[in-house]
C-alpha positions as CSV (number, residue, x, y, z in Angstrom):
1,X,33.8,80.2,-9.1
2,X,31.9,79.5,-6.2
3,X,32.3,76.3,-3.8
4,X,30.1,73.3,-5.1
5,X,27.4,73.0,-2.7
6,X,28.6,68.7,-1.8
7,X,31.5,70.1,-0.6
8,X,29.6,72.4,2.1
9,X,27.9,69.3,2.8
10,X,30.6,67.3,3.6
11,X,32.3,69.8,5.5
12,X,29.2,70.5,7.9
13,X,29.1,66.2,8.5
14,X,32.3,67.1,9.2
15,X,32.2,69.5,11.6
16,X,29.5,68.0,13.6
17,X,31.1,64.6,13.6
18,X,34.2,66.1,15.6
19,X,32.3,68.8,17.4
20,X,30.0,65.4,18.6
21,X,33.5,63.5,19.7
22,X,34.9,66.4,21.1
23,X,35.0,65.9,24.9
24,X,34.9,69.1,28.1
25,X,37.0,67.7,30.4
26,X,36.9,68.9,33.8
27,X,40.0,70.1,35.7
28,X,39.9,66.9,37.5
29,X,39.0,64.2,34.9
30,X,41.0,62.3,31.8
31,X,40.0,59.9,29.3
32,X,41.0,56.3,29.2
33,X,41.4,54.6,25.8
34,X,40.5,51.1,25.0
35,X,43.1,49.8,22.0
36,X,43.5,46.3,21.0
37,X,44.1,43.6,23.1
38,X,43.1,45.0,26.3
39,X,45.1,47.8,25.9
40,X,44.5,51.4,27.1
41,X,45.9,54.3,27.2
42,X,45.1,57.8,29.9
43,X,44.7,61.1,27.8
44,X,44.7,64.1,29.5
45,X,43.0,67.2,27.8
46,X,44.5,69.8,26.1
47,X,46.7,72.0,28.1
48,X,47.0,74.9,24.7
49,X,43.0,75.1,25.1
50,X,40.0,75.4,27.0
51,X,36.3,76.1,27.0
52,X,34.6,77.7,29.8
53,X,37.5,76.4,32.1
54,X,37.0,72.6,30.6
55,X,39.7,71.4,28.9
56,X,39.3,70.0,25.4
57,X,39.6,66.6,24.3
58,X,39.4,65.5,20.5
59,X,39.6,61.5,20.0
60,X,40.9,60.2,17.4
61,X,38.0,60.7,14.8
62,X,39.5,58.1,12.0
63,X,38.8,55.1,14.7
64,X,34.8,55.6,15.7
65,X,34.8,52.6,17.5
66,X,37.1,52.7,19.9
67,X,35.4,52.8,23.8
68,X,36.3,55.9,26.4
69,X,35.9,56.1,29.6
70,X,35.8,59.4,32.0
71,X,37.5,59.1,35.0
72,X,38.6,61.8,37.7
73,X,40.9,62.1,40.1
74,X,39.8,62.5,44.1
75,X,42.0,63.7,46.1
76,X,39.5,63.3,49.1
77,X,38.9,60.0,48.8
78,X,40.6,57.2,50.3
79,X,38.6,54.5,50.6
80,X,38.7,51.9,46.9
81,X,36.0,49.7,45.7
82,X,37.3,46.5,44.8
83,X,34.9,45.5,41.9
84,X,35.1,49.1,40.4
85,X,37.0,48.4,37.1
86,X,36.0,48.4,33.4
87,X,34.2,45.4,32.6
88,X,35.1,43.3,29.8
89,X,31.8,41.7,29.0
90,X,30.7,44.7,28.6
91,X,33.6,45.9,26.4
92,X,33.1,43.1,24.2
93,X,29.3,44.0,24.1
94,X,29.9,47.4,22.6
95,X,33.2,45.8,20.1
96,X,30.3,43.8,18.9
97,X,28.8,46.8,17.5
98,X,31.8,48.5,16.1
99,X,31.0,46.7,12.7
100,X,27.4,48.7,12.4
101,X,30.1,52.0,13.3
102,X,32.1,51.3,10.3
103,X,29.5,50.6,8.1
104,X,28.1,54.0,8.8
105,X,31.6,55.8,8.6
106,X,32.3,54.4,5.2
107,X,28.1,55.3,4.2
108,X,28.6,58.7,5.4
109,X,32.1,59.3,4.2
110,X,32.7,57.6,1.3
111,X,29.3,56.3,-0.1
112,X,27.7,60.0,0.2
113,X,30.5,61.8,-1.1
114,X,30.1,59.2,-4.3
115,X,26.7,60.3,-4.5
116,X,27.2,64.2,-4.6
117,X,29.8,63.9,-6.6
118,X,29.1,62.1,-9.4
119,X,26.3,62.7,-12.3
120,X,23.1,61.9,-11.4
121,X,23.8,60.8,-7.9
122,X,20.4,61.1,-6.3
123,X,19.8,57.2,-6.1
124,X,23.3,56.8,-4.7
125,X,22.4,59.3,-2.3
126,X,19.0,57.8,-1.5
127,X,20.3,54.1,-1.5
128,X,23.2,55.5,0.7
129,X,20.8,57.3,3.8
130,X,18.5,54.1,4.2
131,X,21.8,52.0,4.3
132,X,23.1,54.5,6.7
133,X,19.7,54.6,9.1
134,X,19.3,50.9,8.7
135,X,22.0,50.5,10.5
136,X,21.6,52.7,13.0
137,X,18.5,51.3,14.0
138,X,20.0,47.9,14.3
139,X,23.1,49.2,16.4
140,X,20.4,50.9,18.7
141,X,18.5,48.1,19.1
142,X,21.5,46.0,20.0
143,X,22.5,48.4,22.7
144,X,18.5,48.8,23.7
145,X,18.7,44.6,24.4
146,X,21.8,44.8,26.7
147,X,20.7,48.0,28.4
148,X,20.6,46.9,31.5
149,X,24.1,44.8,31.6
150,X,25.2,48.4,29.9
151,X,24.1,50.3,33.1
152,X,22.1,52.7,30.2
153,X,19.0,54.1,31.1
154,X,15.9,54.4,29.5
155,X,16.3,58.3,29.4
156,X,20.1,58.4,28.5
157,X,19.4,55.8,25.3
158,X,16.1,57.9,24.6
159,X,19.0,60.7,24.6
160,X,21.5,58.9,22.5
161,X,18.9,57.4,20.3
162,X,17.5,60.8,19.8
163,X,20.7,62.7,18.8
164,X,21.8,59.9,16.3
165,X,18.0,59.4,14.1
166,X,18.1,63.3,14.2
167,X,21.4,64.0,13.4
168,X,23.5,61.6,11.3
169,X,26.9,62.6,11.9
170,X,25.8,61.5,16.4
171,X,25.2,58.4,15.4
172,X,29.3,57.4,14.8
173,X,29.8,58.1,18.4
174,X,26.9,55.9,19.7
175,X,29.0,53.7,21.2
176,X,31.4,55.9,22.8
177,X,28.2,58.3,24.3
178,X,27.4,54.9,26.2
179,X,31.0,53.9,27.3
180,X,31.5,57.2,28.7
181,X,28.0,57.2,30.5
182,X,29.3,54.8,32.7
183,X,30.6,56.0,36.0
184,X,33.6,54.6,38.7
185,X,33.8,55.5,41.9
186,X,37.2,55.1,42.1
187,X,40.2,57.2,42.0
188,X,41.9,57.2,38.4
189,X,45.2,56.3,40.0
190,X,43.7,53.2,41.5
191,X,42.1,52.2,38.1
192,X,44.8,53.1,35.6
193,X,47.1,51.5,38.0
194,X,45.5,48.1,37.0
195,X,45.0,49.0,33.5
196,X,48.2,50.0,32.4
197,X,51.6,48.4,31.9
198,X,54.3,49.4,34.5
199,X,55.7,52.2,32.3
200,X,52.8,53.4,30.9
201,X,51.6,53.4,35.1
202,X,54.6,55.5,35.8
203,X,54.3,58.4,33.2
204,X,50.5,58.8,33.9
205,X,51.8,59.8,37.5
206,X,54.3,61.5,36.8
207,X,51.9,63.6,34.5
208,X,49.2,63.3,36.7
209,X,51.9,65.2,39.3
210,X,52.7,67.8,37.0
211,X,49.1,68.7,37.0
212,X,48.5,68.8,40.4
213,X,51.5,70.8,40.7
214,X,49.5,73.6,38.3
215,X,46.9,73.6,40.5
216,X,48.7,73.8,43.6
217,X,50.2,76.9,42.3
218,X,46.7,78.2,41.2
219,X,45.4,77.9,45.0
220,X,45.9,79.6,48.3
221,X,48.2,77.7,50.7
222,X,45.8,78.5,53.8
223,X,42.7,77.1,51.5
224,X,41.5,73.7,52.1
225,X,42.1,72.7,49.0
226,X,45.8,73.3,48.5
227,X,46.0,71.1,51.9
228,X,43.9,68.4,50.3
229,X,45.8,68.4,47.0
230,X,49.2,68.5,48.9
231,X,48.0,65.5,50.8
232,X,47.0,63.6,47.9
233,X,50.0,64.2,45.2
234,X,51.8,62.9,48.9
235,X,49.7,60.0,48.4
236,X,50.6,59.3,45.0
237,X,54.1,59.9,44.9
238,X,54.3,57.0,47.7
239,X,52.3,54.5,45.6
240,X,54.4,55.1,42.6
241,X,58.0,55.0,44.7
């Protein structure tokens, strides 16, 4: 007996959804994670794999609405911009639109699986993509209104706009695609250090060390950039003692 056609289906959406979220970090760069109240949380990418010499990154796929940011770590610079931090008017912009998220998590994996599963499904199905398109349309032009205060583009929310009325399972990441669009000039130490809770501050270093450390070993010592790196992880080992 052959597998019923709705579950290829759903497995594809599947698929793509995580292959959409997944993330290619480079050598240099983590992932902070808004939580609830104000919280966040630095992920590093995956140590076990690695893609092209990215390392991979798979949010947590059951919570489409929570906002990521890409940050990277410079060991030449020095110099820290005062008024480079995540903003929470715009945080509390792109929450806002978290509810349209849900909506089209539960359409696409709960209200279509309904539809392909049961008899005579097609008007489920049918009631179930124009629920699911209507509100991705409202959700884009909520983020197309605040575009500006986003720091989104015309051609990066053509982009995002594009991939999520073309493929369905893009459009659950919407909001993260513009949270990580926006860039800091400062270092991640600097930022998380005003982010995170003591603790927290501490074991981001000291994992943030243990990487450096890699790539220390990875590099030349008469190579400008083992000297750099050396100078740096001296840096950071002060600011955390």
């Amino acid at each position: 007996m052959g597998v019923p056609t709705s579950i290829w289906i759903m497995c594809l959406i599947t698929v793509i959804y995580v292959y959409d979220s997944t993330l290619f970090l480079y050598r240099n760069e983590v992932v902070v994670v808004a939580r609830l109240r104000g919280q966040y949380e630095v992920k590093f990418g995956s140590d076990d794999f690695s893609f092209f010499g990215k390392s991979i990154f798979i949010p947590n796929i059951l919570l489409p609405h929570r906002l990521l940011y890409r940050l990277s770590w410079r060991p030449d610079k020095t110099e820290q911009e005062d008024d480079d931090e995540i903003s929470e008017s715009i945080q509390k912009k792109l929450l806002g639109i978290g509810p349209y998220i849900w909506a089209m998590f539960v359409a696409l994996f709960v209200l279509l699986p309904i539809g392909l599963y049961i008899h005579r499904g097609t008007i489920v199905i049918i009631l179930t993509v124009i629920y699911f398109y209507l509100l991705a349309i409202i959700a884009l032009i909520l983020i197309f209104i605040e575009r500006k205060e986003l720091g989104i583009g015309l051609y990066k929310f053509a982009a995002i706009s594009f991939e999520s009325l073309i493929c369905a399972p893009c459009a659950l990441n919407m909001t993260r695609k513009v949270s990580l669009a926006i860039s800091f000039r400062n270092d991640v130490a600097a930022v998380s250090k005003k982010l995170l809770k003591p603790l927290d501050y501490n074991a981001f270093i000291q994992n943030l060390l243990n990487v450096i450390d890699s790539q220390l070993l990875l590099e030349a010592e008469e190579s400008t950039r083992f000297h750099v790196l050396r100078a740096y992880r001296g840096r950071i080992s002060r600011e955390m003692s």
